[in-house]
N, C-alpha and C positions, 0 to 999 in steps of 0.2 A: 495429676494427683501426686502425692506423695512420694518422696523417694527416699531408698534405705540404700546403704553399702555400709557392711563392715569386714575389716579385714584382721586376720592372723598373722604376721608379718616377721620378720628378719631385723626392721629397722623402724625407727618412729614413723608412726602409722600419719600423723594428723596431717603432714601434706598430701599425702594420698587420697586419705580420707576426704579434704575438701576439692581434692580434681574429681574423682569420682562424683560427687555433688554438683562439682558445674556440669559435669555430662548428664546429669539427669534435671538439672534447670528446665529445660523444657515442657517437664511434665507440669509445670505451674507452682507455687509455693508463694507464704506470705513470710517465715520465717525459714532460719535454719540449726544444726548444731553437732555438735560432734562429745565423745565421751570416750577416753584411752582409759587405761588401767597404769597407775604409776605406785609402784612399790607396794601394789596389793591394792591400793586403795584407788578407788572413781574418782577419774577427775572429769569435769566436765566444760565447754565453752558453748555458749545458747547466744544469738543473736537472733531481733526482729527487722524481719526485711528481706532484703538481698543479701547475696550469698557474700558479697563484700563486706559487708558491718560484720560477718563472724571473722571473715580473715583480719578485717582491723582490730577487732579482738585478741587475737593469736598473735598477733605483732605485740600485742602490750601484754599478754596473759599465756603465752606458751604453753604445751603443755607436751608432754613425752609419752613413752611406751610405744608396743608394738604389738597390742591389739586394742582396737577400739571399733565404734559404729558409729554411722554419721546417717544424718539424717534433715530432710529438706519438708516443711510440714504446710498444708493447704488446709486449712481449717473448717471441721465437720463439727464437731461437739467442744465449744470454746472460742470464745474470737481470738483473731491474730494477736501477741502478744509473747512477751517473754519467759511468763512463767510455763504461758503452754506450748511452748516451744520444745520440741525431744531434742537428745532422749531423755527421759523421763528419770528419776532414779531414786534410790534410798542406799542406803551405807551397803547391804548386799548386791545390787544389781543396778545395772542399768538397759533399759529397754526403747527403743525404735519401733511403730507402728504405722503400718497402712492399712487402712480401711472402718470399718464399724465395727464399734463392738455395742449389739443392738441390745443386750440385757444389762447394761454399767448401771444404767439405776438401780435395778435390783440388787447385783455385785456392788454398789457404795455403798446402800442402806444394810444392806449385811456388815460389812464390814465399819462402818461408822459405829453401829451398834456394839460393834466388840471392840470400840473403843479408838478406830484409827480415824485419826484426823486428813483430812486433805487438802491440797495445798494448788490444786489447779483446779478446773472445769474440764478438761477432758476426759473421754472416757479410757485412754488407756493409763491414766494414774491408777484404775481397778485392777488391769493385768501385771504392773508393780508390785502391789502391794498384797494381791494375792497369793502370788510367788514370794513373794520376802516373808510372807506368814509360815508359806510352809518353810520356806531354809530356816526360819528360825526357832520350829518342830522338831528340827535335825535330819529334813531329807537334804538328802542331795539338789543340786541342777538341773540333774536328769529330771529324778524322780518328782523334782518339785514341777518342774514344767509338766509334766504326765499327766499330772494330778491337776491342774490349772484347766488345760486344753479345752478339757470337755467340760468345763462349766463356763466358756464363750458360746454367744450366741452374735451370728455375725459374718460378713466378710473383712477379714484381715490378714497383715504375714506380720509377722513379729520377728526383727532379732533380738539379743540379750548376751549382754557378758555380764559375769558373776565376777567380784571382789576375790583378790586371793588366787583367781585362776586364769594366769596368763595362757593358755594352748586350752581356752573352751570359750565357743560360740554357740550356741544355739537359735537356729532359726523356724518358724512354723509357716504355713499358709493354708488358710481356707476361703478362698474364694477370691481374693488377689496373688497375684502372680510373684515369685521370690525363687531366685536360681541362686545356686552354689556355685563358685568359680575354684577350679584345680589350681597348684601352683605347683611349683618346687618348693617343698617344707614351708608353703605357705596357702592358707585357704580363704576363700573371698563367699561373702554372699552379697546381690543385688536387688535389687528391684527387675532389673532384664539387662542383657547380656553388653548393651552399651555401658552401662555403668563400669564395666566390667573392662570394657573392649582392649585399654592401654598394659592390661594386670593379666590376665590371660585370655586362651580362647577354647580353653575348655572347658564346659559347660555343661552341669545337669540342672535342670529345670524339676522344682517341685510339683508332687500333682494332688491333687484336692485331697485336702486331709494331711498332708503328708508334713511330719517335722524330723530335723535334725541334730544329730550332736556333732559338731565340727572341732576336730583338732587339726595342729599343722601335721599330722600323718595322713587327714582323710576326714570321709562324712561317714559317719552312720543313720541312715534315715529309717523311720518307721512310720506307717499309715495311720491312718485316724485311730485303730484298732492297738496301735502299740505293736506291731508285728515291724520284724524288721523285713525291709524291702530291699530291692536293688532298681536305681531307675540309670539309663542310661546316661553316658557321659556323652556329649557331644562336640562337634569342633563347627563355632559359632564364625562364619567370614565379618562380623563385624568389626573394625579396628577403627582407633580413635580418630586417626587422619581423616576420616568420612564425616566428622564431624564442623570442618573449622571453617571458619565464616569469608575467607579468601579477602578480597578488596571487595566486598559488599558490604553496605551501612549495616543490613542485616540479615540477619537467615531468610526471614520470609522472603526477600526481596531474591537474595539465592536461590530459594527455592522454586522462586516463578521462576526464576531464570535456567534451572535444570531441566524445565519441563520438557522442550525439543528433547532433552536425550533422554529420559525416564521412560517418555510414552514410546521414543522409537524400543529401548531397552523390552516393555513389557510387551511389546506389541511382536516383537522378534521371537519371543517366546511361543505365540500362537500364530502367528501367520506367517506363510508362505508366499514373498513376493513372486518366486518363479510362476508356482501356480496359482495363483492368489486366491489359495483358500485357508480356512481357518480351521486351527486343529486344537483342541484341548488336551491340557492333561489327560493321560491312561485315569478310565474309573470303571469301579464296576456299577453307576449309576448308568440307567438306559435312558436316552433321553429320550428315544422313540415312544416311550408309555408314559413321559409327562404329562397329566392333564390339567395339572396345574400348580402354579408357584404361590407361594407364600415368601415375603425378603421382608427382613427385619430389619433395622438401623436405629443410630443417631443420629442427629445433628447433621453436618455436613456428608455425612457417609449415608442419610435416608435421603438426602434431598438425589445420591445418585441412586436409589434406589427406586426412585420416583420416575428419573428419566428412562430407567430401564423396565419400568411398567409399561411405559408407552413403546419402547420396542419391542420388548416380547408379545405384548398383544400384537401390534401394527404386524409384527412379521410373522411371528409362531403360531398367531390365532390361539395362544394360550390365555385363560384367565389368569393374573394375576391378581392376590390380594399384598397389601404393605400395610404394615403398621411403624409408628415408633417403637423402638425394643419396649421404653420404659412403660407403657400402656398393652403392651401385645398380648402377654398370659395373663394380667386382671382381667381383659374380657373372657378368658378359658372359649377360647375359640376352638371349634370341632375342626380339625385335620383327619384327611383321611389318608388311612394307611397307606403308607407307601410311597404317599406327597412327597415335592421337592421341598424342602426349605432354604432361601437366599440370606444369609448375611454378611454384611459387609462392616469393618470395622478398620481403621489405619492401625490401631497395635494389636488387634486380635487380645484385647484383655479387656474391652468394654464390659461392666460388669450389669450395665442392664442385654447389653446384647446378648451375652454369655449366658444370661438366664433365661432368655426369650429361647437360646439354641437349646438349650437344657428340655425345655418345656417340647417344642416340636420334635426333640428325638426321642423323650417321653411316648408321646404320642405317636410314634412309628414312622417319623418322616425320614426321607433322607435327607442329608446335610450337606450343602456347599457353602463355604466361606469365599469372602475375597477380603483377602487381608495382607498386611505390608509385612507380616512377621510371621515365617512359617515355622518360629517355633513357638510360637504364642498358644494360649489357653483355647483359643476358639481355630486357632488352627485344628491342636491334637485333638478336638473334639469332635473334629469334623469328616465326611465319608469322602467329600473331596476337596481340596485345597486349590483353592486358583488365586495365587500369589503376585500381588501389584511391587515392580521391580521398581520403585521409590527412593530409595536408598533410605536413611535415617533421617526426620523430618523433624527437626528442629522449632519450631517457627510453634509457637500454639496453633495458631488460626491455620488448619488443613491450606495447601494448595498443590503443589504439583501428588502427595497421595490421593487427592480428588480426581484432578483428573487420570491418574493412571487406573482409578479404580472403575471409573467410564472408562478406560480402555478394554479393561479387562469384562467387564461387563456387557460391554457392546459384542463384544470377541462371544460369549457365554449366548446375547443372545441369537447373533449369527448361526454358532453350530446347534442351539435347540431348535431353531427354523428349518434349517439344511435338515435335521434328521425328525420335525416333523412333518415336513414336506410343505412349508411355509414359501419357501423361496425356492428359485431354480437354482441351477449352476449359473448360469448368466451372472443373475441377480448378487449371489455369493461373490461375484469376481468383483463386480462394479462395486460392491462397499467394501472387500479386500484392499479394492486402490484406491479406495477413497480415507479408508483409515490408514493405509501407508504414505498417504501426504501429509500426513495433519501434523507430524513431528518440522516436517519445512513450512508447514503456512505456520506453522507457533513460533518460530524462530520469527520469520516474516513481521506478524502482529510484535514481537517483541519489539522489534524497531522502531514500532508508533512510541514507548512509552514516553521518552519526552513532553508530548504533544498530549497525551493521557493524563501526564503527571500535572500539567498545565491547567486541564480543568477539572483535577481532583484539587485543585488548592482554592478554586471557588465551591465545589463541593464541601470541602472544612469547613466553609463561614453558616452553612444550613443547618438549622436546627431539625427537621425532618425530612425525609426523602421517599422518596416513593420507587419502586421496580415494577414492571409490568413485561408479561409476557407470554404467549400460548401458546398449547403443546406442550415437546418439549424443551421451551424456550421459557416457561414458567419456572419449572424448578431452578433452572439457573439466576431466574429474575428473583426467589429463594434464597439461594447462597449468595447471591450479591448482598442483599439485605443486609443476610447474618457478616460475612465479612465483614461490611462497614460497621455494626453495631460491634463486633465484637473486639474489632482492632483502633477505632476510632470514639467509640463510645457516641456516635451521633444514630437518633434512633430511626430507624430506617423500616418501612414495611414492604412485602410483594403481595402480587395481586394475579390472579390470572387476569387477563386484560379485558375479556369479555366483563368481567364481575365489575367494574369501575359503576357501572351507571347503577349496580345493584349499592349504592353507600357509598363505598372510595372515590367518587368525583366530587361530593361534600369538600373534599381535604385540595383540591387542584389552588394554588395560589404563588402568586410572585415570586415571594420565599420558600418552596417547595420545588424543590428539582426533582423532576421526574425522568428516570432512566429506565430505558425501551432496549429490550431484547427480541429482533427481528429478524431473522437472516431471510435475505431478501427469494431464495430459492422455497424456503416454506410454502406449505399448501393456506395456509393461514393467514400471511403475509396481509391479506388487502383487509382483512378483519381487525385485525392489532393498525395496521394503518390508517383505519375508522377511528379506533380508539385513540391514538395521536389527534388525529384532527379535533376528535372533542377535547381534548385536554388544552392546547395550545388553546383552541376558542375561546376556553376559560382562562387566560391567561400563564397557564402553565409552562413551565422552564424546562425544555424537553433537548433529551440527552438520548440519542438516536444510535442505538450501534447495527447495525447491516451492512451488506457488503455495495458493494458499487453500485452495481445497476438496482438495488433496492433502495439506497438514499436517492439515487435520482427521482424513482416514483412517490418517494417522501416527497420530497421535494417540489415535486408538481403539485402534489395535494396541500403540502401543509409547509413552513420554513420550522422546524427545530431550531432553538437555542443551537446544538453544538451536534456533529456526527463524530460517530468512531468508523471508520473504514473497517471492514475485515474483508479477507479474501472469498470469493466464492466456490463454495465448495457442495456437496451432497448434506441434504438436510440431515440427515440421521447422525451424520458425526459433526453436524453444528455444535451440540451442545460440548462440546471437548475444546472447542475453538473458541466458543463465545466465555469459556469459563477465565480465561487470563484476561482480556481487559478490566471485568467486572473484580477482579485480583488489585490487578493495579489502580484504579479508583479507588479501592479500600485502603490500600497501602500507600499511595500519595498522600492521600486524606489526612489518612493517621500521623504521616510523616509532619503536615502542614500543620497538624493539632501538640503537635509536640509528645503524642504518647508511649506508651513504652509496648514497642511495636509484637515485640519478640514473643513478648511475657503479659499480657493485657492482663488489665486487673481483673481479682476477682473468678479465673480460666485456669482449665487444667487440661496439659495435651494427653491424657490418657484419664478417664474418668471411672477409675476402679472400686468407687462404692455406688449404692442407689441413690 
């Protein structure tokens, strides 16, 4: 989604300005731009695209001062383009926005009517020129933003510098996320604390409602109400160096490749190899009076919300329900008091997630999050925080915060089983050490990627593919899909594999590669192995991954096009193990299509509007 940083500074802001902007690269963007204040007057530099056509701008168009906001924009209300490219501006101000502003029709047709003309299609040209109405009443800054606030309707953060006022920022947020960074005689605000990381590591995070008046002495914030507040400063361990791409072609590819140490990282947080058992964070959540979960998600973060359906049942004997976040409270589901609720998000500022949590703690549930950023929105909203040790995840297309969040999940469902008497102590020890290997068999599988990479480049040439898989070998057959569609642009579906003869074997043909998630210890195993053989019969192009002694039994039944070896290990932490090949097929693929891997068109790695 969007990204903002502006800074208050000592020296010309606009190289600052555009490094901050590649550290928020990741969140997705079609355009970018930056706006300093030079001898009182806005200056500004807008380019469409990548963040490089604005620096080759500044090479030819320079520009000074030492405050300004920058801004990297993914397009909601306006196509990509240079006019709608932020910040935004008129002779008094200029403005930087994330998120919706959901009543700008109404806010244009007002103001059109009193005469002002407009000059883009997006909706935050309305919080421009509304604010430039009042400065030009003769309120203040302050007083003009005051006055603005509450005629938004919408989730957005805004910052704003005003003409004529070198040492004044203002920034707002209602429903995306925007932190203020401390300095020495110098103030920052971001989008989140990475933007930040290189400039300082002090950090107050805004909370709903809450806007700011920022000079290089300090912030003054007040609540939706106008009341001044005080929100804590805090010292954020993010720093820049966590972000750089080392001798990898790209992040993603980095990122699969951190996964042995992320998962040992989060997994050291809750278990105890001496004794091999599992221990959560301190909460005052009992899990002994669980009787049932509710887990909300997106995208890659429901599909692990999905695999952890099938463990807490299998183990806890708990019902689980899941929804998508973005569908969850239109059905106004009855929760009953005192329920769990699960969500799981990699920035903890999903803005459909965030509303789905809103809604169950509405309704008197307790809150667990698993999320990458424990200072994030759905963090501080949450009763208990169970925090995926990820580090800063670069890459749009989710992978190693996938799997750490199946770490952490798995971990979650362990001790709700242990304390609802789901499992014994035995049973506790033997998936202890079964999830304390999986950071050396990930290492292990990473070894094949060659050999992966090999028949992800005959994957590129297929115009559709197919996943299959049961259990919880499904979901994974899931986010393989999405991977490939999202990072390759080749359109891909999954299937629980029982469902094939219900329609999806229609689609089995020469040109169709079809990739099989099996590990061959599954109780399932000879039923998806059925399902191979019918696919293959019909001529189908079958991409086999299980472990040893499972392709062998493939093998006897039926010959696959191509296997993936994996190690054997316990079915319940298959799905952690089987999620990196189905990575690297995506990311070969992509590599082999020539697309722009990091950054996929059209994708944002934090999705902070509806």
């Amino acid at each position: 989604m969007c990204g903002i940083i502006g800074i208050i500074g000592k020296q010309a802001v606009a190289p600052l300005l555009v490094e901050g902007l590649r550290r928020l690269e990741y969140r997705g963007y079609d355009s970018a731009g930056i706006a300093t204040l030079v001898n009182g007057s806005i200056d500004r530099r807008r380019a469409q695209g990548k963040l490089v056509n604005l620096e080759d701008r500044l090479e030819t168009e320079p520009v000074t001062g030492s405050i300004g906001i920058g801004h990297t924009r993914w397009a909601t209300h306006g196509a990509p383009s240079l006019d709608n490219a932020h910040p935004h501006a008129t002779a008094k101000l200029a403005v930087v926005h994330n998120g919706i502003i959901e009543n700008f029709l109404e806010l244009r047709d007002e103001l059109s009517g009193a005469g002002q003309n407009f000059e883009t299609d997006t909706d935050t040209e309305v919080v421009v020129h509304l604010i430039d109405r009042y400065l030009s009443d003769g309120l203040s800054p302050r007083d003009a933003v005051a006055a603005v606030l509450p005629k938004l309707e919408g989730a957005f953060a805004l910052v704003m510098i005003f003409a004529g006022e070198h040492d004044l920022m203002i920034g707002a947020r209602r429903g995306s996320p925007l932190a203020i960074g401390y300095g020495e005689g110098e103030m920052y605000f971001g989008s989140d604390a990475l933007a930040l990381a290189p400039l300082t590591q002090r950090i107050c995070y805004l909370e709903e409602g809450d806007w700011s008046v920022v000079t290089s002495e300090g912030a003054k914030i007040h609540d939706s109400e106008g009341a001044a507040v005080e929100r804590p400063v805090v010292q954020t361990a993010l720093s820049g160096a966590m972000i750089g791409k080392g001798n990898y072609r790209h992040f993603m590819l980095k990122e699969i490749y951190e996964q042995p140490s992320v998962i040992g990282d989060t997994l050291h947080s809750m278990l105890n190899p001496l004794t091999q058992t599992i221990t959560l964070p301190p909460s005052e959540i009992d899990l002994t009076a669980v009787s049932k979960v509710s887990i909300s998600a997106c995208g890659t973060a429901y599909y692990a919300g999905l695999i952890t359906q099938y463990w807490i049942e299998k183990l806890a004997r708990v019902p689980v329900m899941i929804d998508v976040a973005s569908e969850f409270r239109y059905r106004n589901p009855p929760m009953t008091k005192g329920g769990l609720s699960l969500f799981v998000s990699q920035s903890g500022e999903t803005m459909d997630t965030l509303a789905a949590l809103r809604y169950a703690a509405a309704e008197g549930q307790r809150i667990v999050s698993v999320v990458n950023s424990p200072e994030s929105s759905i963090a501080r909203e949450s009763d208990t925080v169970l925090q995926t040790l990820a580090g800063p995840e670069i890459g749009v297309a989710s992978t190693k915060a996938f799997t750490t969040q199946l770490t952490v999940l798995a971990c979650f469902a362990i001790a709700l089983a242990k304390a609802r008497g789901g499992i014994d102590r035995a049973r506790e020890a033997e998936l202890a050490v079964a999830l304390a290997e999986i950071p050396g068999w990930a290492a292990e599988v990473l070894n094949d990627d060659e050999r992966i990479g090999k028949l992800a480049r005959d994957l590129s040439e297929a115009r559709d593919v197919l996943y299959l898989g049961r259990g919880t070998s499904y979901p994974i057959a899931l986010e393989g899909a999405l991977k490939l569609k999202e990072i390759s642009y080749i359109h891909a579906e999954a299937y629980a594999a029982g469902e094939m003869k219900h329609g999806p074997i229609a689609l089995i043909a020469e040109d169709v590669p079809v990739i099989v998630i099996a590990p061959g210890g599954d109780p399932l195993f000879d039923k998806t192995a059925a399902n191979v053989q019918e696919v293959i019969a019909r001529g189908g192009k079958v991409i086999f991954l299980s472990d040893g002694p499972g392709i062998a039994k493939m093998k006897a039944q039926a010959k696959p096009w191509a296997t993936i070896a994996l190690p054997t290990v316990d079915p319940f932490v298959a799905p952690i193990l089987y999620s990196i090949p189905v990575q690297l097929l995506a990311y070969h693929a992509a590599v082999a299509k020539g697309t722009d891997v990091d950054q996929p068109r059209n994708l944002a790695k934090s999705v902070t509007v509806e």
